[in-house]
C-alpha positions as CSV (number, residue, x, y, z in Angstrom):
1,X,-22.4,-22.5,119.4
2,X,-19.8,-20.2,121.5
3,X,-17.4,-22.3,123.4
4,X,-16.2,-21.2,127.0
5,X,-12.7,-21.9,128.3
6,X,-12.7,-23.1,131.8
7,X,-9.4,-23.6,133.9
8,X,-9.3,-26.4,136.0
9,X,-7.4,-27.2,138.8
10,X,-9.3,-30.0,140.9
11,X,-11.9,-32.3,141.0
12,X,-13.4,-31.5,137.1
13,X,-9.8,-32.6,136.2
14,X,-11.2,-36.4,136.7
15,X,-12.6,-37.6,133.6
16,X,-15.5,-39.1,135.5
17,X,-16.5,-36.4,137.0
18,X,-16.7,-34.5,133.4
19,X,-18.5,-37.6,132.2
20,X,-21.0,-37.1,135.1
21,X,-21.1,-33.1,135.1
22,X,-21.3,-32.2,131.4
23,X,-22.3,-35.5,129.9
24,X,-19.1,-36.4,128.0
25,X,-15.6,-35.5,128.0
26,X,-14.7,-32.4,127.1
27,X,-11.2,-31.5,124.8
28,X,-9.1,-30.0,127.3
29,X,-5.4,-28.6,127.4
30,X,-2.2,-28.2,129.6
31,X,-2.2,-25.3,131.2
32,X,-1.1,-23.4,134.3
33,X,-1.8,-20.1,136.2
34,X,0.8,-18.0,137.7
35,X,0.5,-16.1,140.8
36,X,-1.9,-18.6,142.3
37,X,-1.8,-21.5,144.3
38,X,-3.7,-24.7,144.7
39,X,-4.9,-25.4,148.4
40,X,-5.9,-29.1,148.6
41,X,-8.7,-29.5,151.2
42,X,-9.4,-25.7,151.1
43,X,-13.4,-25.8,150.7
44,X,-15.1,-27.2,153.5
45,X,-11.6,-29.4,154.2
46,X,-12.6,-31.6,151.5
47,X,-12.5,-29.9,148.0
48,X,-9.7,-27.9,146.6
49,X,-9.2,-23.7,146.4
50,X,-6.9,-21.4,144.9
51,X,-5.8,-18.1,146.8
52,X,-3.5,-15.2,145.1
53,X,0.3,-16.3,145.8
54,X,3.3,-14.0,144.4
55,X,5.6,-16.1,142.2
56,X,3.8,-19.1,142.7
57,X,1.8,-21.5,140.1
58,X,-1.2,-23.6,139.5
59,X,-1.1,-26.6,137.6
60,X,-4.4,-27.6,135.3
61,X,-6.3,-28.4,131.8
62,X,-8.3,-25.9,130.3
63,X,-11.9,-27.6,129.3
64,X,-13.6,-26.3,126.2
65,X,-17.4,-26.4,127.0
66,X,-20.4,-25.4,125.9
67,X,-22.2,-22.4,127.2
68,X,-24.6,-24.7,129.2
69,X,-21.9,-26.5,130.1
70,X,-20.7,-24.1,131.6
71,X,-24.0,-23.6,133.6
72,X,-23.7,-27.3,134.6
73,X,-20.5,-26.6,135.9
74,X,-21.9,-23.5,137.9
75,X,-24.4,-26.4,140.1
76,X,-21.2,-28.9,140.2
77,X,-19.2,-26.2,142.0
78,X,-21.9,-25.0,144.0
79,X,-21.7,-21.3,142.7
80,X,-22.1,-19.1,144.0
81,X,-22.3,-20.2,147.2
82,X,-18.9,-22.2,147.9
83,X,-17.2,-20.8,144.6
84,X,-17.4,-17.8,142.6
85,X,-16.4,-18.2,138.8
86,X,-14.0,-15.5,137.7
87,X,-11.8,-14.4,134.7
88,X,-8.1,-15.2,134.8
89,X,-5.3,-14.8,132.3
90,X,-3.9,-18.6,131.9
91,X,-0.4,-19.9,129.9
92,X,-0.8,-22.4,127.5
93,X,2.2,-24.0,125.4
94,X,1.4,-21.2,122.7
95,X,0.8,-18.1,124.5
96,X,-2.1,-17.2,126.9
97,X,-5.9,-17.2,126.9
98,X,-8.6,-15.9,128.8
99,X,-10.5,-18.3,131.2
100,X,-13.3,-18.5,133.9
101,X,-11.9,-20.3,136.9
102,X,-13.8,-21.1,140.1
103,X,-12.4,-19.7,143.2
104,X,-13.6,-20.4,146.9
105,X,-15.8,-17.5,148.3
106,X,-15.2,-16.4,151.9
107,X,-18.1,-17.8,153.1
108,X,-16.2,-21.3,152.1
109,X,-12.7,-20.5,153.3
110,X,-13.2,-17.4,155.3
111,X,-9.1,-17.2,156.1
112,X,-8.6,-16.8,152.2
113,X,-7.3,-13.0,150.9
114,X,-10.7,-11.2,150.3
115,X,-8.5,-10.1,147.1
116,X,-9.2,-13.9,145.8
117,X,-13.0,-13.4,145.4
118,X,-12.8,-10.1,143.6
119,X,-13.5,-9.7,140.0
């Protein structure tokens, strides 16, 4: 089975949520992402949305899931109507890895830098 890396930042950091979404917690990991920043009642003023941001940081876990999980994750986040999953570069204590993370669309947060919801 190929595992998916999924960086996040907000509500799927709550091990309930997880429990509801994929079933069962999932192994995760520290982990941030640099040049983005974490907007807290970005979506819909309830949920929370990175934007692009120079010199700033994101704080998070990486999830290790499933490729359905994945999927599941795609209905939790409403994608791709509120968020769109992209590929981002994310630190980890030994290096970096590759990771989809969900970022608000427009139609969401239509004040966000259209540059956040390209690919």
């Amino acid at each position: 089975m190929r595992r998916i890396l999924l960086f996040a930042y907000g509500t799927l950091l709550d091990r309930r949520v997880q429990r509801r979404v994929f079933g069962r917690t999932p192994a995760t990991v520290a982990a941030r992402l640099e040049n983005w920043t974490v907007r807290r009642r970005a979506v819909r003023g309830r949920y929370p949305g990175i934007a692009p941001a120079r010199g700033r940081m994101t704080l998070g876990r990486v999830l290790d899931l499933a490729t359905g999980e994945l999927r599941r994750a795609d209905t939790y986040e409403d994608a791709p109507h509120l968020y769109r999953r992209r590929r981002v570069r994310v630190r980890l204590a030994g290096g970096t890895a590759p990771c989809w993370v969900y970022v608000p669309t427009v139609r969401a947060v239509p004040e966000l830098p259209e540059a956040a919801n390209r690919r």
